[in-house]
Residue, then its C-alpha position, 0 to 999 in steps of 0.5 A: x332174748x339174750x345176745x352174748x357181746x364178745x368182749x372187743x379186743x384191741x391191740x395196743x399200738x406200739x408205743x413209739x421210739x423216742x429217741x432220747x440221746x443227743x444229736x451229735x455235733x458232726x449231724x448238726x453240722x453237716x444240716x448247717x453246712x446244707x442250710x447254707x446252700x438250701x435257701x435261694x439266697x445262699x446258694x446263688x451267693x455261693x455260685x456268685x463266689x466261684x464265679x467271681x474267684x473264677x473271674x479272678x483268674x480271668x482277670x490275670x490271665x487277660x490283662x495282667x504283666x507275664x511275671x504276675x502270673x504265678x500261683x501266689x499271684x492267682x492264689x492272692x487275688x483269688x482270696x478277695x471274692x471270698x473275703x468279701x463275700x462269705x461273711x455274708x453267708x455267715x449273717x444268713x446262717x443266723x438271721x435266716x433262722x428268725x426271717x425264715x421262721x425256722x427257728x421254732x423247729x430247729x430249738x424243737x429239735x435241738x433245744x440246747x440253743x448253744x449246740x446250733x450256734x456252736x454247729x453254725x460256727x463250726x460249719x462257718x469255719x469249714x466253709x472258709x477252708x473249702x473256700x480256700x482250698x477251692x481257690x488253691x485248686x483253681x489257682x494252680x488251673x491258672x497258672x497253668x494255663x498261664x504258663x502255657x500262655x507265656x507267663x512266669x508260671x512259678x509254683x512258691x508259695x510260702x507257707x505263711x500266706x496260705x494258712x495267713x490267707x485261711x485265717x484272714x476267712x475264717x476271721x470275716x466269716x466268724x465276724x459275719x455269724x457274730x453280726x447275724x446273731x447280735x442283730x437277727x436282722x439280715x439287712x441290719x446286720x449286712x449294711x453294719x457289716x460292712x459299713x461300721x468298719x468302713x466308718x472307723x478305717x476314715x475316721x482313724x485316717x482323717x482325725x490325727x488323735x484316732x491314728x494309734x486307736x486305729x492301728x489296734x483297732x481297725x480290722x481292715x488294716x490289722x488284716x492287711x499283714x496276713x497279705x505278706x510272708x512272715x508277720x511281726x509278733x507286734x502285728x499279730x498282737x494288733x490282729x488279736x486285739x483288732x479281731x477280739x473287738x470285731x469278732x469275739x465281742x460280737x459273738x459272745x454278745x449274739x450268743x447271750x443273745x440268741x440264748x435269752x430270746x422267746x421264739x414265736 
């Protein structure tokens, strides 16, 4: 007895598409721009700063003289919350990564480790424009509102102090992303964040020999200027040194940094 078997016929599957081209840089940035907000941290940090820019405004209108309850008033005061505040933000886009453990996934994903640091970074800035611009926003609802309460109600403000007040965040929250990168470790990097540049400011005030060092060097009082209208080339000049020290020397250091370390 013979049996014919019919040859099985299988169907090739088809062969997968593998994208082979690079991420561009404006998706890389817009997934940094969501983790800020995705984790639990982040997106209460970024409530707790509109409400406390908010509350800025409150402040004014409650208890503040009728001749300061101008748009500069609202808008210089409103800056502080996101000045303190976002560079938090900043040690999180970075630290997150290794304390959350997403760090294998992302560097699968983008392999090229200095793309995802120049994203965060790109991201970093954005968020300090919209953090801005948002306080512009809620500085003119003030003032109305102040007007109608008996205030000054007066709109100048000179040009110099809203872009001086833009680079004043972009410069804490890039300040922020270099820490996060140099040390990986959110609350290493958040208590040096704040604490190495509170040290040096009562150093450079308390020892005599430490006063010329500290007007370079000192980004709490190289910072203050970008406050008033109209800064000094001499002022500018001790912010780039103050801000290269602060700012670039931690960056670049994260970034070698982030570059050499194994993931696991």
């Amino acid at each position: 007895m013979t049996t014919t078997t019919e040859p099985a016929t299988t169907t090739p599957a088809a062969p997968a598409t593998i994208a082979t081209g690079r991420l561009p840089m404006a998706r890389l940035t817009l997934v940094e721009l969501r983790k800020l907000a995705d984790t639990r941290a982040g997106f209460w940090l970024l409530v707790v700063i509109g409400l406390a820019t908010a509350g800025t405004s409150a402040i004014i209108l409650g208890w503040s003289a009728d001749q300061e309850m101008t748009f500069e008033g609202f808008f210089a005061f409103g800056l502080l919350p996101s000045a303190v505040l976002l560079p938090v933000l900043g040690v999180l886009s970075v630290t997150s990564e290794w304390s959350q453990r997403t760090a294998l996934s992302t560097f699968t994903l983008v392999p090229t480790r200095g793309r995802v640091l120049i994203a965060k970074v790109t991201a970093g800035v954005l968020i300090a424009v919209a953090a801005t611009v948002a306080t512009a926003a809620l500085s003119a609802v003030a003032n109305v509102l102040g007007r109608a309460l008996g205030g000054d109600g007066a709109w100048h403000l000179d040009a110099s102090l809203l872009w001086q007040g833009l680079l004043l965040q972009v410069i804490f929250v890039l300040m922020g992303i270099g820490f996060g990168a140099l040390l990986l470790s959110t609350p290493l990097a958040i208590v040096l964040y704040f604490a190495l540049p509170m040290v040096w400011t009562i150093l450079g005030e308390m020892i005599k020999g430490l006063h010329t060092a500290a007007g370079w060097l000192d980004l709490n009082v190289t910072t203050a200027p970008l406050s008033e209208a109209d800064m000094t080339g001499n002022e500018y000049a001790r912010l780039a040194v103050a801000a290269a020290v602060w700012v670039l020397v931690p960056l670049v250091a994260g970034t070698v940094r982030v570059l050499r370390r194994e993931v696991t």
